[in-house]
C-alpha positions in Angstrom: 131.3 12.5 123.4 129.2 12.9 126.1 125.0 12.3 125.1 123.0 15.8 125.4 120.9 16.7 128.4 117.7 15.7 128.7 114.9 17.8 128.7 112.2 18.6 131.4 110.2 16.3 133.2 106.6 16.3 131.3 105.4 15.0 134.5 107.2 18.3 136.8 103.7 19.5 137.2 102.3 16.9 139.4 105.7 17.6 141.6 107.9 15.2 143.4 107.2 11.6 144.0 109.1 9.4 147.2 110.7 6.6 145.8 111.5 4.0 146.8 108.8 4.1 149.4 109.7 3.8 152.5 109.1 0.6 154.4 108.0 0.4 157.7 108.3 -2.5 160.7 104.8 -3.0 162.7 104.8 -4.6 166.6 101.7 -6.4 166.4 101.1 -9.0 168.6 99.0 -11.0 165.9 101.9 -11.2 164.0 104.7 -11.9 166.4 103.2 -14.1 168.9 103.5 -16.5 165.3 107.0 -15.3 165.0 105.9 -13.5 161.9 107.3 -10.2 161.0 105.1 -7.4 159.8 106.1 -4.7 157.1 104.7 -2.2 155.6 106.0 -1.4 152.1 104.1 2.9 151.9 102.9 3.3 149.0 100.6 4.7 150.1 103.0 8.2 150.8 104.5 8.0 146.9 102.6 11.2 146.4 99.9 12.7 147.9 97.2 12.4 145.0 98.2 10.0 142.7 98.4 7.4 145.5 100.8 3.8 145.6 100.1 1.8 142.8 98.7 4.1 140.5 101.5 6.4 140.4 103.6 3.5 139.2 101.0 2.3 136.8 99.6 6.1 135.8 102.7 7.8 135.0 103.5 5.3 132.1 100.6 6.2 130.5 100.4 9.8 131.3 104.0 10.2 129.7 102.5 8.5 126.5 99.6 10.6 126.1 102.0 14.2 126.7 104.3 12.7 123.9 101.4 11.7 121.6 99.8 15.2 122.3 96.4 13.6 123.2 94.4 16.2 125.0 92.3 13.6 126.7 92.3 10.3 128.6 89.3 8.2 129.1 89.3 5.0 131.4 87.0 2.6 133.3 86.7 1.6 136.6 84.2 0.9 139.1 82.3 3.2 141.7 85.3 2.9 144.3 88.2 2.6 142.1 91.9 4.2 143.4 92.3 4.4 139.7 89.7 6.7 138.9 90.5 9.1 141.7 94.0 8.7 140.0 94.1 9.3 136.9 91.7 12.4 137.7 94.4 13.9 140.2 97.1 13.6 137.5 95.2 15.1 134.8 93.8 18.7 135.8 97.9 20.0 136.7 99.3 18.0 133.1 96.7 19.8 131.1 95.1 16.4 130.8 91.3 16.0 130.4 89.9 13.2 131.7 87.1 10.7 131.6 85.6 8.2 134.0 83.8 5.3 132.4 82.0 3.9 135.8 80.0 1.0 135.5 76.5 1.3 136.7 74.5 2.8 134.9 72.1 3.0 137.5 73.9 5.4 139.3 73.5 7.9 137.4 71.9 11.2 138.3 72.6 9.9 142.2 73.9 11.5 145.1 78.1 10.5 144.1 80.0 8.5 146.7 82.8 9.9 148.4 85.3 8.5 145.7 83.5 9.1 142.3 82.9 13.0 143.9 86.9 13.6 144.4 87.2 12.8 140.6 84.7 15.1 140.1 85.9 17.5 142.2 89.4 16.9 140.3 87.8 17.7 137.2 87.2 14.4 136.0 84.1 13.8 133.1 81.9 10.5 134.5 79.9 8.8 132.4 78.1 5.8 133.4 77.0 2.5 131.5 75.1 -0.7 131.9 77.3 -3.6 133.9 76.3 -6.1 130.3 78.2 -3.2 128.3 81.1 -2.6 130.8 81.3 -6.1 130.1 82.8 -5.1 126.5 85.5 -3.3 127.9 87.6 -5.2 126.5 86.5 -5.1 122.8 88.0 -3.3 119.7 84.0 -2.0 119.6 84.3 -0.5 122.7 87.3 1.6 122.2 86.0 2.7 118.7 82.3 3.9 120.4 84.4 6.0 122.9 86.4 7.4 120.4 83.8 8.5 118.5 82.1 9.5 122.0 84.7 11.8 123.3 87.1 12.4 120.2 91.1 11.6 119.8 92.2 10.5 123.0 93.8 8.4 124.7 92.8 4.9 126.3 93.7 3.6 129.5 92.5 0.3 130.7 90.8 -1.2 133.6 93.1 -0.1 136.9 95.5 1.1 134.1 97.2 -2.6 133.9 98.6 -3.4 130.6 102.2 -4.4 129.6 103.3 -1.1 130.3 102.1 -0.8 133.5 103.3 -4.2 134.5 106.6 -3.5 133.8 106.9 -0.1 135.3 105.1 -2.4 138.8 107.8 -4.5 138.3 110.4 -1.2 139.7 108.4 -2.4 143.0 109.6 -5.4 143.1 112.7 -4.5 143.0 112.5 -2.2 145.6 111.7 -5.1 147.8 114.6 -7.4 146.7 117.0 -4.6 148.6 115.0 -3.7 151.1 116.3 -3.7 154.7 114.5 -5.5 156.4 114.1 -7.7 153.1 110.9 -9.8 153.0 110.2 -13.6 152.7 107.2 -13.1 151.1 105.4 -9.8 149.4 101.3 -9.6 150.1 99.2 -7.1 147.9 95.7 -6.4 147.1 94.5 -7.2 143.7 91.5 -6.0 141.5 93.3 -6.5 138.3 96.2 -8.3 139.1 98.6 -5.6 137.2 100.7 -4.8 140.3 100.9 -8.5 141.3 102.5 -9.5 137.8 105.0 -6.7 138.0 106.0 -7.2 141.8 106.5 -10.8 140.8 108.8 -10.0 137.9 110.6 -7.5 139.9 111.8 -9.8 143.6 114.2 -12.4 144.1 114.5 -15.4 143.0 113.7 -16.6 146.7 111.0 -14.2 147.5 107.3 -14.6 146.0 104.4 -13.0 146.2 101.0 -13.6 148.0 97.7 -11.8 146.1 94.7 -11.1 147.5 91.7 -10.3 145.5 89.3 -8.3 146.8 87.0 -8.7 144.3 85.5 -12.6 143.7 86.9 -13.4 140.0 88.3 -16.8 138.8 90.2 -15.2 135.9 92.6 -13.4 138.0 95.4 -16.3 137.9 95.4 -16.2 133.9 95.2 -12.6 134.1 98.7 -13.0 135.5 100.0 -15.2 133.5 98.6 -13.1 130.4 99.7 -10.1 131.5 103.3 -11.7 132.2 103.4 -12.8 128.9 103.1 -9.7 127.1 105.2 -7.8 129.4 107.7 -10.0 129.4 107.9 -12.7 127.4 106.5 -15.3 129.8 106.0 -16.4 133.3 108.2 -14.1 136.0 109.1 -15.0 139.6 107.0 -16.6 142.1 103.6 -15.4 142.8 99.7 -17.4 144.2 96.4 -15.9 145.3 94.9 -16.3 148.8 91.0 -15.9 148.0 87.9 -16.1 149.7 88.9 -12.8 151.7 86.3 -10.5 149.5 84.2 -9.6 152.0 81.0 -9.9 150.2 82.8 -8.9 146.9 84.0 -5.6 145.2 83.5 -2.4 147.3 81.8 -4.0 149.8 83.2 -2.9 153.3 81.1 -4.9 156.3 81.1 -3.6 159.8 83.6 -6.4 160.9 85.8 -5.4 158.2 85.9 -1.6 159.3 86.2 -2.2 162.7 89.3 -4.2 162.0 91.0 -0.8 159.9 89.8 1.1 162.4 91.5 -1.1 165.2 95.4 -1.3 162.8 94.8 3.0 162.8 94.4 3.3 166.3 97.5 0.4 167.7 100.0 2.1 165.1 98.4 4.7 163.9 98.7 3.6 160.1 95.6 5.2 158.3 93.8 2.0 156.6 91.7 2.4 153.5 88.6 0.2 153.2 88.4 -1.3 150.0 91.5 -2.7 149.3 94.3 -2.2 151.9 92.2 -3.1 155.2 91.0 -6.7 152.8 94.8 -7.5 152.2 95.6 -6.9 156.4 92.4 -8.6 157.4 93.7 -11.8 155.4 97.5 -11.8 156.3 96.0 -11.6 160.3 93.6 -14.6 159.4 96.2 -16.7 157.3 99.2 -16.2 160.1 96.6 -17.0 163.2 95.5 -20.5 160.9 99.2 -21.2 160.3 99.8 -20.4 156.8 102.4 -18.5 157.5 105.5 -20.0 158.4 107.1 -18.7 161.9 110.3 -17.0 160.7 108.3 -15.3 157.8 109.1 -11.6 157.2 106.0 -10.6 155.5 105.3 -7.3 153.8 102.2 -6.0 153.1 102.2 -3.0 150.2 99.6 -0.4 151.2 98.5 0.7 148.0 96.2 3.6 148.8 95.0 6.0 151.9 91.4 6.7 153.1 89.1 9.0 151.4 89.3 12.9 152.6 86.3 14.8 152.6 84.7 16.6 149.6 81.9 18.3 148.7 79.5 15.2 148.4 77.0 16.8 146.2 79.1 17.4 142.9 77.9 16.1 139.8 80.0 16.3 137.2 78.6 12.9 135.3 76.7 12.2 132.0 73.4 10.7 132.9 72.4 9.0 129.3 73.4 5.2 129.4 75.9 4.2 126.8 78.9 4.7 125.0 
């Protein structure tokens, strides 16, 4: 008896995604005269909106919400968050509506950012509130006030990282444990540490991965182990965090910084985005010129998102009350 076809992809409309991504050897001289070995693991080309990570932590949740016939998905994020720009990309072709909890309330009624005005542009509802009530994202109070806010839908967390998330991340890792060249060690950026508990789950037992916040935060190691926990059971592969590389903390991008992205563009031609990719490079090149990095390592870096394009910068597509 053979089991009956399944039916169409609910996620068809947002069209094809390359996986695995592909992975990519960089010459750099930083790198080799330490007898280090640079790859790039491209996320970064999954698909060409919802970009790297997010497609592998999005579509989880996307596929939920079609089956539970939720009209809308709301989320949070900050003013420079991949996510956001995400989750708006996916939802306009899916029929999805969607809504950007940005915190800041004092941004509201501004000029948007380059970022927060492709969700816009994308459709995407943004509603700002006070950093002290962001704060409650977390609570069961929260998600009922934005229930009652914006009606039946459905919730996706902070940089969508929850269980389900972690475990679709953890199809990364994997990826990595056959890759050709295969890597010593995995290095990623991390805002919420979703990706990083995944990818840890996911590699050999004889690779680990190296984490990289780019955003100052001394919960991020229990994050891990939390988010481990519930995804899996308990603690998964080998994983630590290489801090201090923040650069003046969460979307903050100082000339030395974007000089350095701008400088990996033009010797490979590799297009570096700012918040989160050009932070993880920035570090392995510092960590390999102090040493940290054993010669012999093949080190892979997974370039979770692409630049900003260009977009109309004067949409406004935001709620300008504070509050849920």
């Amino acid at each position: 008896m053979t089991n009956p076809p399944e039916g169409p992809d609910p996620l068809a409309a947002l069209g094809p995604a390359r996986l695995p991504s592909p992975v990519q050897e960089i010459d750099d001289e930083r790198f080799a005269s330490h007898g280090v070995r640079l790859l790039l693991k491209r996320d970064d080309l999954v698909h060409p909106r919802v970009i790297g990570n997010k497609w592998r932590k999005l579509t989880p949740h996307l596929r939920a919400a079609l089956a539970e016939g939720a009209g809308t998905v709301v989320t949070v994020g900050g003013a420079y968050s991949n996510h956001l720009r995400a989750l708006a990309a996916a939802g306009r072709p899916l029929g999805l509506r969607t809504v950007g909890i940005v915190r800041g309330d004092e941004l509201a009624g501004r000029p948007l950012n380059p970022s927060l005005a492709r969700c816009a542009e994308d459709g995407m509802r943004l509603h700002f509130v006070s950093r002290a009530e962001y704060r409650t994202r977390h609570d069961a109070a929260f998600a009922r006030a934005v229930r009652e806010r914006f009606g039946p839908a459905r919730l996706v967390p902070e940089g969508g990282s929850d269980p389900l998330a972690v475990r679709s991340c953890a199809e990364l890792g994997r990826e990595l444990a056959a890759a050709h060249p295969r890597p010593d060690v995995v290095a990623l950026a991390c805002g919420t540490a979703g990706t990083l508990a995944g990818v840890a789950a996911g590699l050999a037992p004889d690779q680990r991965v190296l984490g990289v916040p780019v955003v100052r935060d001394p919960t991020l190691g229990d994050a891990v182990r939390r988010f481990q926990a519930a995804a899996f059971g308990g603690p998964r592969g080998r994983w630590e965090l290489a801090e201090g590389f923040e650069h003046g903390g969460y979307g903050r991008t100082p000339p030395a910084l974007l000089a350095f992205a701008a400088d990996f563009t033009d010797r490979h031609g590799v297009p570096v985005e700012s918040q989160y990719v050009a932070k993880l490079l920035y570090a392995l090149a510092e960590l390999t010129r102090r040493g940290s990095v054993r010669p012999g390592t093949v080190l892979a870096a997974v370039v979770t998102g692409r630049p900003d394009e260009p977009c109309a910068p004067d949409l406004d597509n935001s709620t300008t009350t504070s509050g849920i």
